[in-house]
C-alpha positions as CSV (number, residue, x, y, z in Angstrom):
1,X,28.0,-13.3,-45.3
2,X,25.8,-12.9,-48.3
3,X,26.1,-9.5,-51.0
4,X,22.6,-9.4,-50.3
5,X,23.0,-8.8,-46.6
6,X,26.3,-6.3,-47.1
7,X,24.5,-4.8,-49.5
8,X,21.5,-4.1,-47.3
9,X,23.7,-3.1,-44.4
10,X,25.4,-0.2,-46.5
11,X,22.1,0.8,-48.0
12,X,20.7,1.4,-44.6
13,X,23.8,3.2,-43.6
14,X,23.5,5.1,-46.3
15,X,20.4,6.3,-45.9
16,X,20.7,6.6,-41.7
17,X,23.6,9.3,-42.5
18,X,22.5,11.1,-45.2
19,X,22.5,14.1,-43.6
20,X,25.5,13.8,-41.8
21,X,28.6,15.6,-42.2
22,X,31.1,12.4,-41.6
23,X,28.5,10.0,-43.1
24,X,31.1,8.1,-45.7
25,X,33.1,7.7,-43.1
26,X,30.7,6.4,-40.4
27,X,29.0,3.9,-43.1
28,X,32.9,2.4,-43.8
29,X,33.2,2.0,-40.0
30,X,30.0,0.3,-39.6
31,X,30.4,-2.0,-42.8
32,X,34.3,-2.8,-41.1
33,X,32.6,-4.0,-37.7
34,X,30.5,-6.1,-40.1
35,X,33.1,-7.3,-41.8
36,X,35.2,-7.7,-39.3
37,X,37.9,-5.2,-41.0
38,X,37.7,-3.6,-37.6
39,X,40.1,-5.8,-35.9
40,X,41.1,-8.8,-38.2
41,X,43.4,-8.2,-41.3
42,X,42.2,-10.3,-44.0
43,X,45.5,-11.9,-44.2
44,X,45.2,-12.8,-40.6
45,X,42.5,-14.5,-40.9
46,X,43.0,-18.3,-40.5
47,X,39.6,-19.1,-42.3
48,X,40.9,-17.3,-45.4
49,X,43.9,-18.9,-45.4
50,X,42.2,-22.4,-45.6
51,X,41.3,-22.0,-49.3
52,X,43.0,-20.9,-52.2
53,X,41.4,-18.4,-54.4
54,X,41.1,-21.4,-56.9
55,X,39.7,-23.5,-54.8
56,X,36.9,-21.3,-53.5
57,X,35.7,-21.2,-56.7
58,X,35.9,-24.4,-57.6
59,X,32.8,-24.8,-55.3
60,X,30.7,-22.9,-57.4
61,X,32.5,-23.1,-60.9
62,X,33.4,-19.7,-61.1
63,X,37.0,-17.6,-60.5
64,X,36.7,-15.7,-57.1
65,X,38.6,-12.5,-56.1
66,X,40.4,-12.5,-53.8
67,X,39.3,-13.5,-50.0
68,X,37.4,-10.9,-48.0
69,X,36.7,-10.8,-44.2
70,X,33.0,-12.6,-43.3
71,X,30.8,-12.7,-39.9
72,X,32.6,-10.2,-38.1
73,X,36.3,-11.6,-38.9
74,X,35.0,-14.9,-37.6
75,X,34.8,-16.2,-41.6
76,X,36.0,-15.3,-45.1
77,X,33.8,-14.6,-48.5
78,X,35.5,-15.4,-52.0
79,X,33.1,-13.2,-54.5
80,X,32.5,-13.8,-58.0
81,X,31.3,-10.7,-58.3
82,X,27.3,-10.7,-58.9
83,X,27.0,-14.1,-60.2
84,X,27.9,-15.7,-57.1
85,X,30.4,-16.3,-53.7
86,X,31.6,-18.7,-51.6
87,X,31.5,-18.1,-47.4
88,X,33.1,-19.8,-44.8
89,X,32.5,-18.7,-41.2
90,X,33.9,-20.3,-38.2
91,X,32.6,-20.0,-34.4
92,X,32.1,-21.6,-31.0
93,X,30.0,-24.1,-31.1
94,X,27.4,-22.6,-28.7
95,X,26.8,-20.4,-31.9
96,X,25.7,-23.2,-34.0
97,X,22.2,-21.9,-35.6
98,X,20.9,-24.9,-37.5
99,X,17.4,-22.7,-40.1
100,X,15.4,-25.9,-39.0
101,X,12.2,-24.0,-40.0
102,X,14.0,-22.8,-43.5
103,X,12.0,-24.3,-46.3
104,X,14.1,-27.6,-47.5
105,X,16.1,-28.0,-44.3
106,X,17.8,-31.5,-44.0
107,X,20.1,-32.7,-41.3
108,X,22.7,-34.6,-42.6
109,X,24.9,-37.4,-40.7
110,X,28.4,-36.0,-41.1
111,X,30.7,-34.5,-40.8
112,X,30.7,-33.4,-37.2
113,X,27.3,-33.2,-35.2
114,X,24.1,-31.4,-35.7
115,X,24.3,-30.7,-39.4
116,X,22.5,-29.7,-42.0
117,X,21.9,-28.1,-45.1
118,X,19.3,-25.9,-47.1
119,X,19.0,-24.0,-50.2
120,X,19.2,-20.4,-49.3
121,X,18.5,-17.8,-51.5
122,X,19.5,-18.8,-55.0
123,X,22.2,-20.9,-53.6
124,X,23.1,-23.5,-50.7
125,X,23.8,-23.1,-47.0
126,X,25.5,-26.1,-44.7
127,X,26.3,-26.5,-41.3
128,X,27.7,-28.7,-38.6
129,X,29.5,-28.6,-35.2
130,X,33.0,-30.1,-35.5
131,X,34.9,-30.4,-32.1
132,X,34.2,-26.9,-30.6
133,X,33.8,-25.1,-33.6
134,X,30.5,-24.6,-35.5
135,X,31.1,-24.4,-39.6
136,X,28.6,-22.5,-41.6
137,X,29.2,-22.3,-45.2
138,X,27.4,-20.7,-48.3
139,X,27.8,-21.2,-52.1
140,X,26.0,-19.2,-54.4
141,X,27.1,-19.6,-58.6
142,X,26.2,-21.4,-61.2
143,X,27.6,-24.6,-60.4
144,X,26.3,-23.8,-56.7
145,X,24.5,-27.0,-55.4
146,X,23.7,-28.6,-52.0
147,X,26.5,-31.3,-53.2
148,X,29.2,-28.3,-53.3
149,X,27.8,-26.8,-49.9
150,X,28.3,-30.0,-48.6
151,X,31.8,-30.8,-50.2
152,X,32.6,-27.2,-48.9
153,X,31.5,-27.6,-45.1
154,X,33.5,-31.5,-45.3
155,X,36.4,-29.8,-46.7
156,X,36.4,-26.9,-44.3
157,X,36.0,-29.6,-41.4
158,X,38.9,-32.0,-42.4
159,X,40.9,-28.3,-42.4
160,X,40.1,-27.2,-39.0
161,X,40.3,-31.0,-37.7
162,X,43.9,-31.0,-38.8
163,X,45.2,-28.2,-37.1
């Protein structure tokens, strides 16, 4: 999940419960259903468990913290802080979303079917269904390019293929 859209989610909860006695509390409950905080520890969740902190940000040549719950607890995010973050997010295929009308959308031929990638917001999205699992990953960084999105969503796929 981008910063941009947590960010946006807790600045409209912010502003929703201003005037409400138990507001902190009700914006953390809201940004842990987005999250996924809710009902998935972070360190039972199998996507952030696939990369090391390292390797996250290898993808977009920066050192991450450490991993975060993503998409509800159905992915992980590795953030660089505000220069940049790496996102993996894993769901049933039927979920598979391909931004075909995204300025600079491309379908690519592997791996898995029905993939694709797109620059997205200073950085790269990619996407493909692999077995019964869609894989969407972002990078966002410096070294953040549609050849790291794409080593990203191969890596994440040879992961979930082997398990």
């Amino acid at each position: 999940m981008s910063q941009i859209f947590v960010r946006s989610c807790a600045a409209l909860l912010v502003l929703s419960g201003c005037h409400e006695k138990n507001a902190l509390a009700d914006q953390q409950q809201a940004m842990n259903v987005v999250t996924g905080d809710d009902h998935v520890d972070v360190a039972a969740n199998s996507t952030c468990r696939m990369f090391s902190r390292a390797e996250a940000g290898s993808y977009i040549g920066d050192s991450v913290g450490a991993p975060e719950n993503a998409a509800m607890g159905a992915g992980c995010a590795w953030s660089a802080g505000e220069s940049g973050e790496v996102v993996v997010a894993i769901v049933p295929a039927d979920n598979h979303e391909p931004p075909k009308n995204a300025a600079g959308f491309r379908k690519i031929g592997s791996p898995g079917r029905e993939g694709f990638v797109v620059p997205d917001m200073g950085g790269w999205i990619a996407g493909a269904i692999v077995g019964d699992k869609a894989i969407r990953v972002t990078v966002i960084g410096k070294a953040a390019s549609e050849q790291s999105a794409l080593k990203l969503l191969t890596d994440a796929a040879s992961r979930i293929s082997s398990d």
